[in-house]
C-alpha positions in Angstrom: 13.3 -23.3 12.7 11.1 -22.0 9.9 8.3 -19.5 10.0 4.8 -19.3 8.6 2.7 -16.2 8.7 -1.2 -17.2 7.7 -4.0 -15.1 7.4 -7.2 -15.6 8.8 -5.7 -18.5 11.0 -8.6 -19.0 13.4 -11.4 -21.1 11.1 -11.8 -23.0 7.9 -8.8 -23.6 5.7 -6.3 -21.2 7.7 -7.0 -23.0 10.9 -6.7 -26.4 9.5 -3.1 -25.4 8.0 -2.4 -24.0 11.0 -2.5 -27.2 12.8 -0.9 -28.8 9.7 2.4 -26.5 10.1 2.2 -27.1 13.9 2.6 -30.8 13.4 5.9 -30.3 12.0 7.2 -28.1 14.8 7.0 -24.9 12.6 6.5 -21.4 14.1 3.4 -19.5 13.9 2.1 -15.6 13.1 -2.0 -16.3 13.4 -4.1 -13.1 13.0 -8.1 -12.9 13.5 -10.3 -10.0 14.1 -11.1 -11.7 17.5 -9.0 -11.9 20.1 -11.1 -14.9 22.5 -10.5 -17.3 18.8 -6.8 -16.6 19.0 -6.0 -17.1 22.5 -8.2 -20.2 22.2 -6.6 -21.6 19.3 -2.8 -20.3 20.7 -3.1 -22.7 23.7 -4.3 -26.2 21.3 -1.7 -25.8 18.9 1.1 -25.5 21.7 -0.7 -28.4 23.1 -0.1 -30.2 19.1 3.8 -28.5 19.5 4.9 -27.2 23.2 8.1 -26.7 21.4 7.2 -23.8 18.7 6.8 -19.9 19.1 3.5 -18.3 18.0 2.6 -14.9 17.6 -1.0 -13.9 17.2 -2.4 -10.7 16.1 -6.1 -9.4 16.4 -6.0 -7.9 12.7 -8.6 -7.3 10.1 -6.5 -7.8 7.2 -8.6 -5.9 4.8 -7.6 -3.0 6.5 -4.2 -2.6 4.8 -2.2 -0.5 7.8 -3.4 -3.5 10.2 -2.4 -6.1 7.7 0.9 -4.8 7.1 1.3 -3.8 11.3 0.5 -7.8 11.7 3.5 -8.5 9.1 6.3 -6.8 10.7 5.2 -7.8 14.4 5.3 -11.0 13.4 9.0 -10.9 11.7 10.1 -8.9 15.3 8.7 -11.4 17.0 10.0 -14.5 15.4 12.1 -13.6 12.6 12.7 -13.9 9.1 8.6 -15.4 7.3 9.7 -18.0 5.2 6.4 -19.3 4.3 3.5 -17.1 3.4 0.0 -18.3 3.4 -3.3 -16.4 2.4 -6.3 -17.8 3.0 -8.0 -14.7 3.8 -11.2 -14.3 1.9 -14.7 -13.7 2.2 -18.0 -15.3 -0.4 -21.3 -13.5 -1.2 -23.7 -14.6 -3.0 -24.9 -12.5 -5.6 -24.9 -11.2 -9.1 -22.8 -8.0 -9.8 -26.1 -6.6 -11.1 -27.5 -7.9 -7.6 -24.7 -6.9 -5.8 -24.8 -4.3 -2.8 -22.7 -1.1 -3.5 -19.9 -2.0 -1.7 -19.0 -5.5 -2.3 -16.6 -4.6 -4.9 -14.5 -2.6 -2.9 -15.4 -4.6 0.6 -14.1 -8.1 -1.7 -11.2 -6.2 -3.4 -9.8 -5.6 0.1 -10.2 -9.3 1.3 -10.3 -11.5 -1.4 -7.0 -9.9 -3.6 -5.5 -7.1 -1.8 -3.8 -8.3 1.6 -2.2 -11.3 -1.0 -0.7 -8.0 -2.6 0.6 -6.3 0.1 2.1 -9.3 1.7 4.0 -9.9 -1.0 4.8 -6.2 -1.8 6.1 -6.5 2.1 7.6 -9.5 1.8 8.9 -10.2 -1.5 12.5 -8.5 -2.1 13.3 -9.9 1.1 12.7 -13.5 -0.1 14.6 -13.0 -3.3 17.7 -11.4 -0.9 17.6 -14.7 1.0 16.8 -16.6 -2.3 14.1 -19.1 -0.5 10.7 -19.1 0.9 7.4 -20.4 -0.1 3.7 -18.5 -1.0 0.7 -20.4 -0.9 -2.7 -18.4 -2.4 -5.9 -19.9 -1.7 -8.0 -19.1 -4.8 -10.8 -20.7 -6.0 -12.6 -23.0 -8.9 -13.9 -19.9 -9.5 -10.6 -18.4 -10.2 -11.1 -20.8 -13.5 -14.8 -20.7 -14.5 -16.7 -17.6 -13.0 -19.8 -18.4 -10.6 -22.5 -16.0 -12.3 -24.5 -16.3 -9.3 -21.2 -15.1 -7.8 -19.8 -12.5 -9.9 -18.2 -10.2 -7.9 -16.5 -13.1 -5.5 -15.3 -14.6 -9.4 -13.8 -11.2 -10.5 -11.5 -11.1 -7.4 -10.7 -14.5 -7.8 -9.5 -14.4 -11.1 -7.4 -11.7 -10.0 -5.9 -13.7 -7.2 -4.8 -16.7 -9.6 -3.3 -14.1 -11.7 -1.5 -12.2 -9.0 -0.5 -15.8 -8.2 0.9 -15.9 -11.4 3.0 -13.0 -11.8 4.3 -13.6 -8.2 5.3 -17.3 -9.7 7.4 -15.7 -12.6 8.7 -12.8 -10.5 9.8 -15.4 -7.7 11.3 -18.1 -9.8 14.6 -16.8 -10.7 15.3 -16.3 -7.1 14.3 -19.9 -6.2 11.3 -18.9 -4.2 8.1 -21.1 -5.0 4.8 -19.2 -5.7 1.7 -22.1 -5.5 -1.9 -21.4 -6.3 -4.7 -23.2 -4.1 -7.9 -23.5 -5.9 -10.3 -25.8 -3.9 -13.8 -26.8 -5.1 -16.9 -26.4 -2.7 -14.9 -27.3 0.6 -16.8 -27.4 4.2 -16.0 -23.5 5.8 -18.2 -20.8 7.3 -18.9 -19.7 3.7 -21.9 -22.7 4.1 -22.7 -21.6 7.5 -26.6 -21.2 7.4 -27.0 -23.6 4.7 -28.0 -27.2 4.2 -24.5 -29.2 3.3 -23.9 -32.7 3.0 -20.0 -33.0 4.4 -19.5 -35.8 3.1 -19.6 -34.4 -0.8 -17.5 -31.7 0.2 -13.8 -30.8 -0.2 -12.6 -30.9 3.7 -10.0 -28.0 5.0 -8.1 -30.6 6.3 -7.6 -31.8 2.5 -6.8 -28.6 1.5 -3.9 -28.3 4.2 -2.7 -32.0 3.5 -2.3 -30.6 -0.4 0.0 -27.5 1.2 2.1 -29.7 3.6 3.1 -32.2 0.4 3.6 -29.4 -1.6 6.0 -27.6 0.5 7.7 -30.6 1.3 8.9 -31.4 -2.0 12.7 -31.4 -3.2 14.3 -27.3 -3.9 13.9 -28.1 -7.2 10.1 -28.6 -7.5 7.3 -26.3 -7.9 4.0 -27.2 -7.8 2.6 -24.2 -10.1 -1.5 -25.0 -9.2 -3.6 -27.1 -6.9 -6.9 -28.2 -7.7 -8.8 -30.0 -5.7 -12.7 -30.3 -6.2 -15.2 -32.8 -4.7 -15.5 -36.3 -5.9 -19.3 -35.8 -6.5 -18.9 -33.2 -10.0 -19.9 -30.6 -7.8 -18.2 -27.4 -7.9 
C-alpha cells in the first residue's frame, strides 16, 4: 500500500486531496496546526477508507524543526512516503511597497520553504528506491505576478522554479516532479470576501487534476497543471 504525506491536510486544496487519496485506499500523514481539525477530519476519511492507516501531526510547517519532526514521524509510522504533496501556503494582499515587515520572511517560510525541506528530507531516498511522486501547488501567479500581490508572486515564482529543478533532478531516477498552478479556486484565502463559487476553480478540481495525474502509465510525466476558471478570471 502506498503513502502520501500532505501538508496543510485539514482545509482547501489539501483537504480535498486528502479525500481524493482516501478514495483509492491510500495511506495518510495529515498535519495542521490544530489538533480538534485533525481528529475531526481523521475519523471521516476512515469512514471514506476503514481499511487505510493515517497519521496526523499538529505541525506548523513553517517552522522548519516541526516540519521536518512531522516528516520522519510519519515514515516511522507508516513507512516509506511515496507521494509528496505541498499545498501549504498562505495569500496576503498587498504591494511589497505596502507590505508589513515581515511578510517576506513570514511567506518565505510557508509558501517556498517546507516544499524545500521536504524534498531535501525526502529526495535521495526516492532516487535509492527509483519511484515516488511530488506534487507542488503553486499558483497563476507563479506565471504572471499579482502586483496587488507582490510578495505572495515572488514566492510563487520561486515554488514553480524549485518545481523545476526538482523535475530535472528527479527524472533520471524515474521519480515525477508535477507543478499545480490553479487560478482563483474557492479556499480560506476568500474567506471574508464576496465570491461567486460558481466562477471559481473548486479544490475538488484541483485534486481530481492530482489523482489523473498520478495515475498515469511509469512512463508519463505531467511537467505543469493549469487550471484557471472558465470565466477569464484569474
Amino acid at each position: 500500500m502506498k503513502n502520501a504525506l500532505i501538508t496543510a491536510s485539514t482545509k482547501g486544496m489539501g483537504r480535498s486531496i486528502a479525500i481524493a487519496f482516501a478514495k483509492e485506499g491510500i495511506n495518510l500523514a495529515i498535519c495542521s496546526r490544530h489538533s480538534e481539525d485533525l481528529a475531526d477530519f481523521k475519523e471521516e476519511l476512515l469512514e471514506i477508507s476503514p481499511a487505510i492507516k493515517i497519521f496526523t501531526s499538529v505541525t506548523d510547517c513553517s517552522v522548519k524543526q516541526q516540519l521536518l519532526d512531522f516528516a520522519a514521524a510519519a515514515e516511522k509510522e507508516l513507512g516509506a512516503i511515496s507521494i509528496i504533496i505541498n499545498s501549504v501556503g498562505m495569500y496576503q494582499h498587498a504591494s511589497i511597497l505596502d507590505d508589513k515587515d515581515d511578510a517576506f520572511d513570514t511567506q518565505i517560510n510557508t509558501n517556498l520553504a517546507p516544499a524545500y525541506h521536504l524534498y531535501r528530507y525526502f529526495g535521495k531516498k526516492m532516487m535509492a528506491a527509483r519511484a515516488g511522486h511530488i506534487f507542488t501547488i503553486c499558483s497563476v501567479a507563479s506565471l504572471a505576478p499579482i502586483a496587488e500581490a507582490g510578495t505572495y508572486s515572488v514566492t510563487k515564482y520561486a515554488l514553480l522554479g524549485l518545481n523545476k529543478v526538482m523535475k530535472l533532478e528527479m527524472q533520471q531516477y524515474g521519480v515525477k516532479v508535477t507543478a499545480v498552478i490553479p487560478g482563483s479556486t474557492l479556499t480560506d484565502s476568500w474567506k471574508g470576501m464576496e465570491v461567486d463559487k460558481d466562477k471559481m476553480v473548486l479544490p475538488e478540481d484541483i485534486a481530481s487534476a492530482i489523482m489523473n495525474t498520478y495515475k498515469m502509465s511509469a512512463g508519463a510525466n505531467v511537467d505543469e497543471i493549469i487550471i484557471k476558471p472558465v470565466y477569464g478570471q484569474i
